[in-house]
N, C-alpha and C positions, 0 to 999 in steps of 0.2 A: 328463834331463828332471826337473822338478822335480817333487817332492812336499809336498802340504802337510800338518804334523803329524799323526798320527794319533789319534783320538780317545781317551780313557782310559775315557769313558763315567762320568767324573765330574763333576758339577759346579767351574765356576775356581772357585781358590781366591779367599779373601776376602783384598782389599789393604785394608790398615789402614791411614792417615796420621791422623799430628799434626797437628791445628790447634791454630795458637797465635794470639789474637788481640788485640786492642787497643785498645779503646772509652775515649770520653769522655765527660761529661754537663757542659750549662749548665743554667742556671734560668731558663727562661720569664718574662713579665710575670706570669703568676697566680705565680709561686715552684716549678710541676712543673719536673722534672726532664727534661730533652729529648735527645736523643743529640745531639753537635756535632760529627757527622759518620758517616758511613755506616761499621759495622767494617773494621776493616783486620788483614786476614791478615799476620801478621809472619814472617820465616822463623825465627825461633830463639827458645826463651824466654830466652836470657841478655838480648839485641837486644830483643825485647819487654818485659823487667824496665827493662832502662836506659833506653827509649823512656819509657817509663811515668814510670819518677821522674822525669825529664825535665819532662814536661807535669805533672806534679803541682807541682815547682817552679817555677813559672811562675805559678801562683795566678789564672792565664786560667781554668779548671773547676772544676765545685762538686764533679767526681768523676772519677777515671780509675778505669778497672780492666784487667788481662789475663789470660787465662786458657787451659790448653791442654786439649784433650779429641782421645780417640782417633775417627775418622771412616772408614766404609765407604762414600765416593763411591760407589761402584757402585749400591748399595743404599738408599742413605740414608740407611741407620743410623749414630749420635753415640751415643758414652760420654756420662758422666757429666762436666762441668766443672770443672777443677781451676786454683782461681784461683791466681795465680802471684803477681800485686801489686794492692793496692788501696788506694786513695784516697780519702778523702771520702764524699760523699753518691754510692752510685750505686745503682739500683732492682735487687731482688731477681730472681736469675736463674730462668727457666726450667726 
C-alpha cells in the first residue's frame, strides 16, 4: 500500500530559477520610449546576448536590453537585475 512522504516538519525548500529576459523599446509619436513588445523569457543568457545583438543590429529600436535575475516563483521574491546586453536608449529599471 502506498505511502505518501512523511512530513520533516519543515517548511519546502526555496527553488530559486534564472530568469533571463529580453525587452525592446520604440519611440512613440511624442519621442517616449514604449516597450515593442511584451518581455520575452529566453532560456539561456548566451541565446539572450546573441538574440539581443541581433535586434540591435537591425536599427528597427531606439533600445534593446537583457538581463538575468535570480526568481523564487513560489513566493515572489526576484534578486536584483543583472544586465547581460544593452543597447540604446532603454528606460531605467526597477
Amino acid at each position: 500500500m502506498w505511502k505518501p512522504p512523511s512530513s520533516t516538519g519543515q517548511p519546502p525548500e526555496r527553488k530559486l530559477k534564472t530568469l533571463v529576459v529580453l525587452m525592446a523599446f520604440v519611440r512613440d509619436e511624442e519621442g517616449e520610449l514604449q516597450p515593442a513588445f511584451e518581455p520575452r523569457e529566453v532560456p539561456s543568457e548566451d541565446k539572450a546576448k546573441m538574440d539581443a545583438r541581433r535586434m540591435a543590429a537591425l536599427g528597427t529600436y531606439a533600445g534593446v536590453i537583457t538581463w538575468s535575475r535570480s526568481a523564487d516563483l513560489v513566493n515572489g521574491e526576484f534578486g536584483e537585475p543583472v544586465v547581460l546586453f544593452q543597447y540604446g536608449d532603454v528606460p531605467e529599471m526597477e
